[in-house]
C-alpha positions as CSV (number, residue, x, y, z in Angstrom):
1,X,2.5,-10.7,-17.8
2,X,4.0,-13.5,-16.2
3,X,6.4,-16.5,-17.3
4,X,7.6,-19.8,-15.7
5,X,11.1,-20.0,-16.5
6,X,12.8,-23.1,-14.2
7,X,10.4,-23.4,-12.3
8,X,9.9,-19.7,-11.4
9,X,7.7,-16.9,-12.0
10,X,9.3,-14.3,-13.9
11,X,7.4,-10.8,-14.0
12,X,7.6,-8.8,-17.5
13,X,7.0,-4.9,-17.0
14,X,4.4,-3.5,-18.8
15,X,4.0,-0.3,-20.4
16,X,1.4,1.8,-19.0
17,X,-0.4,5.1,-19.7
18,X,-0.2,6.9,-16.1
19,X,-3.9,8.8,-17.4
20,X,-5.6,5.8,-17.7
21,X,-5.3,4.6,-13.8
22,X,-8.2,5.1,-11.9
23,X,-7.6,2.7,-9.1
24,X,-5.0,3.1,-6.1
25,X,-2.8,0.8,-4.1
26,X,-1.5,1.8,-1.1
27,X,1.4,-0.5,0.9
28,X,2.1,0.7,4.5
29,X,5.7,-1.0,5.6
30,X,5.9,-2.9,8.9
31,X,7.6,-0.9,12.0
32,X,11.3,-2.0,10.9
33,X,10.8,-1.8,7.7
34,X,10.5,1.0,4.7
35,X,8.5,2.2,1.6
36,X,11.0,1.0,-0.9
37,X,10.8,-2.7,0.4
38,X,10.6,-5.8,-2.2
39,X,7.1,-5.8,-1.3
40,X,6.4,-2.3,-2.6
41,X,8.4,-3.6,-5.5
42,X,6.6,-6.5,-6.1
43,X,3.0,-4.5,-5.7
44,X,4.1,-2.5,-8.5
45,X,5.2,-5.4,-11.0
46,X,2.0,-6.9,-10.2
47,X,-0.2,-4.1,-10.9
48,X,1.5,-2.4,-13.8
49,X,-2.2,-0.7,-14.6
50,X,-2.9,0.7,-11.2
51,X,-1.0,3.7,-9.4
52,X,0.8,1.8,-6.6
53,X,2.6,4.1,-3.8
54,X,4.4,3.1,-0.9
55,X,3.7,5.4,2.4
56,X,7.1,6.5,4.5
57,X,4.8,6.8,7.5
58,X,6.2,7.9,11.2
59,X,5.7,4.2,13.0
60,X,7.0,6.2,15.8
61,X,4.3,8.3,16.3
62,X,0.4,7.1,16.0
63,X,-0.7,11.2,15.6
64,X,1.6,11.4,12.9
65,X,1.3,8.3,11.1
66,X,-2.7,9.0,11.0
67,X,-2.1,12.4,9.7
68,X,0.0,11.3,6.6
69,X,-1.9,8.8,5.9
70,X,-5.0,10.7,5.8
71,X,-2.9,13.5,3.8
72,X,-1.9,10.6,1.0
73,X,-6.2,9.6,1.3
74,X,-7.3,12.8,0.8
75,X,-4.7,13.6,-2.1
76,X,-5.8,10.9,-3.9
77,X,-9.5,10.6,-3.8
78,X,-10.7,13.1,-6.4
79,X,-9.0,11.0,-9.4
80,X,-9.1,8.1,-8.4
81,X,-11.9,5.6,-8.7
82,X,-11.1,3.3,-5.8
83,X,-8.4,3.0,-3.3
84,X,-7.1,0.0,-1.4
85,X,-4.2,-0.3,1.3
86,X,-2.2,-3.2,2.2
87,X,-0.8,-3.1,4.9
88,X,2.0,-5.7,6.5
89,X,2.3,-5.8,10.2
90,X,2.2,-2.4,12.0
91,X,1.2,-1.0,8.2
92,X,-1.5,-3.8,8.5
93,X,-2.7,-2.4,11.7
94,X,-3.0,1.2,9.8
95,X,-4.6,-0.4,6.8
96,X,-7.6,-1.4,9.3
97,X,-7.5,2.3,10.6
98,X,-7.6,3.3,7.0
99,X,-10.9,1.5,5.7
100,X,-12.7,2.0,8.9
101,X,-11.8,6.2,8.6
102,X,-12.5,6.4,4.9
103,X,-14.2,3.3,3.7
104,X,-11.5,2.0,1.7
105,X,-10.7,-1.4,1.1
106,X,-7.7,-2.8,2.4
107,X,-5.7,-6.4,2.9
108,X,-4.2,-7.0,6.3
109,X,-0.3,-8.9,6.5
110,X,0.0,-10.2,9.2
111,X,-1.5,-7.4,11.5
112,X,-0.6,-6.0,14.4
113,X,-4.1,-5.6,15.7
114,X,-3.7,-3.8,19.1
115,X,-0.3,-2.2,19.1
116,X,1.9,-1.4,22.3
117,X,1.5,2.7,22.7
118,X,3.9,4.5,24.5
């Protein structure tokens, strides 16, 4: 629920009953950022009725960072009813990888659309 109080948006938390989620939001960080970012923490006051997660991925390392996100996917699939990622940046570039591997939706940040590998 949200209320305007001088001229800002004020967020009220919401009680929730974790066994009635069936939806998933995923937020994949940028490459100098981290999971517990004000955007994760945003997500979650924003979505007090779905599960929201924030993925400490290994921006490092593409082999990695594809295997834990596929890990989190996979983990998550059987109870839930749909799954979106949002990703900001380098996380945007893995939300792309995401929905094209799994047919997920996902939002794009500012993506990094062809990233640097070395």
């Amino acid at each position: 629920m949200r209320h305007i109080l001088n001229g800002k948006i004020m967020l009220q938390p919401i009680s929730v009953d974790i066994n009635s989620i069936k939806n998933l939001i995923i937020y994949l960080h940028g490459f100098r950022s981290f999971s517990e970012s004000n955007k994760f923490r945003l997500l979650q006051e924003m979505f007090p009725n779905e599960k929201v997660i924030s993925l400490d991925y290994s921006p490092h390392d593409p082999e990695l960072a594809s295997q834990q996100i596929t890990k989190v996917i996979l983990e998550e699939e059987a109870d839930i009813d749909d799954i979106l990622v949002i990703g900001t940046s380098l996380g945007g570039f893995w939300a792309r990888w995401a929905a094209a591997s799994f047919s997920v939706k996902s939002i794009l940040i500012n993506p990094v659309l062809h990233p640097i590998l070395r």
